[in-house]
C-alpha positions as CSV (number, residue, x, y, z in Angstrom):
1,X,-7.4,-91.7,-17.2
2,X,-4.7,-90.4,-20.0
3,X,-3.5,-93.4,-20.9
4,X,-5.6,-95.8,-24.0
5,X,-7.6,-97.7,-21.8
6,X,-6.3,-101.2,-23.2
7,X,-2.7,-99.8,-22.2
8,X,-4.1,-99.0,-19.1
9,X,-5.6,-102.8,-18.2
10,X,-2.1,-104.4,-19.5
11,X,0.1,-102.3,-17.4
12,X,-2.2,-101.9,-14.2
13,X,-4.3,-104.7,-14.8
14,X,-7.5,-102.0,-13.6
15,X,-6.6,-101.5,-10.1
16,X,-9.4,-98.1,-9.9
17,X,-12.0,-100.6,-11.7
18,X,-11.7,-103.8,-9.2
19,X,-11.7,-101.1,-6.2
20,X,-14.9,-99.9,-7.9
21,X,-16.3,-103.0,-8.0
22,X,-15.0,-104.8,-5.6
23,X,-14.6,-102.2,-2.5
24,X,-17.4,-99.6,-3.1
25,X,-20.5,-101.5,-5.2
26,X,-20.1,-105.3,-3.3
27,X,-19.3,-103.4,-0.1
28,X,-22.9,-101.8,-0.8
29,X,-25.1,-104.9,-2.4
30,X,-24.3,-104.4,-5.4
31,X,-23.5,-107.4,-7.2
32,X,-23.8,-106.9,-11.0
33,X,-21.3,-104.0,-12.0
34,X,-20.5,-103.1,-15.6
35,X,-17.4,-100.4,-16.2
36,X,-17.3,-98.1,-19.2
37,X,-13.6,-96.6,-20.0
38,X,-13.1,-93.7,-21.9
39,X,-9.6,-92.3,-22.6
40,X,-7.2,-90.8,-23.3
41,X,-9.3,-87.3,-23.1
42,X,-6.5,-84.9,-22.0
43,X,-5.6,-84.3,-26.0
44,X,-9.4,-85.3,-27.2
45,X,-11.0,-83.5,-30.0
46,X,-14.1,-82.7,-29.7
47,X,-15.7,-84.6,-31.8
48,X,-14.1,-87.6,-29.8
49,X,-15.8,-86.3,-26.8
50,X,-19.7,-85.6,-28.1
51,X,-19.2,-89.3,-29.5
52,X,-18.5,-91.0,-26.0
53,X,-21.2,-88.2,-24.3
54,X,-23.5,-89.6,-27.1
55,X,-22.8,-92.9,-26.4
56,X,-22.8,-92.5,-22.4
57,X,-26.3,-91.0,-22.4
58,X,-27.4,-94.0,-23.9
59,X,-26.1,-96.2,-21.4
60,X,-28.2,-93.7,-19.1
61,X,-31.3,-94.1,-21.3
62,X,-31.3,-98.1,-21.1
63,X,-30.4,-98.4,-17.4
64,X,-33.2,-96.2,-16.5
65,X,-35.7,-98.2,-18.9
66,X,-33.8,-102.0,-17.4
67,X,-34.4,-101.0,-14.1
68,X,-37.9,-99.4,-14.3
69,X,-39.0,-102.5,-16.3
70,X,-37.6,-104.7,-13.4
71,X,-39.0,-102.7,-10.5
72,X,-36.2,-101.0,-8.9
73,X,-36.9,-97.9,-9.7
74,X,-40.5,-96.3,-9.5
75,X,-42.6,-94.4,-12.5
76,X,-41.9,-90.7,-10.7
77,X,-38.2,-91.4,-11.0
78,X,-38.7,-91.8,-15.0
79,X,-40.7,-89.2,-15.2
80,X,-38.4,-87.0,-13.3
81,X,-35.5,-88.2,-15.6
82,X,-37.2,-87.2,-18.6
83,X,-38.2,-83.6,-17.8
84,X,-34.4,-82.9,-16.7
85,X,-33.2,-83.8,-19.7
86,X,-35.3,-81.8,-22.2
């Protein structure tokens, strides 16, 4: 997405984030679905961009803790997780 992300939800009202949710993750069970935007990044510096990577790894980090915690995902999986990204 190249547009600013609240320019994007005023004009378009987030017609690729409701198919996300609505058509793709519901269709599948999945009824808790948080969306992340990030945008404009066609004329991003890079600083910009390791900021938002920085920040999306997090998100990665605490879903993968969440989820472990709460039994959807097993110990192997975590451990799995941790060696790919060192």
């Amino acid at each position: 997405m190249d547009l600013p992300t609240w320019f994007y939800r005023l004009l378009n009202g987030n017609p690729t984030h409701s198919a996300m949710k609505k058509i793709t993750m519901n269709f599948i069970g999945v009824k808790s679905v948080k969306i992340t935007s990030i945008g404009p990044l066609r004329l991003s510096k890079g600083e910009f961009r390791e900021k938002w990577l920085k920040k999306i790894q997090k998100f990665g980090e605490k879903n993968i803790k969440t989820n472990y915690q709460n039994g959807f995902i097993s110990a192997n999986s975590v451990q799995l997780n941790a060696k790919a990204t060192n």
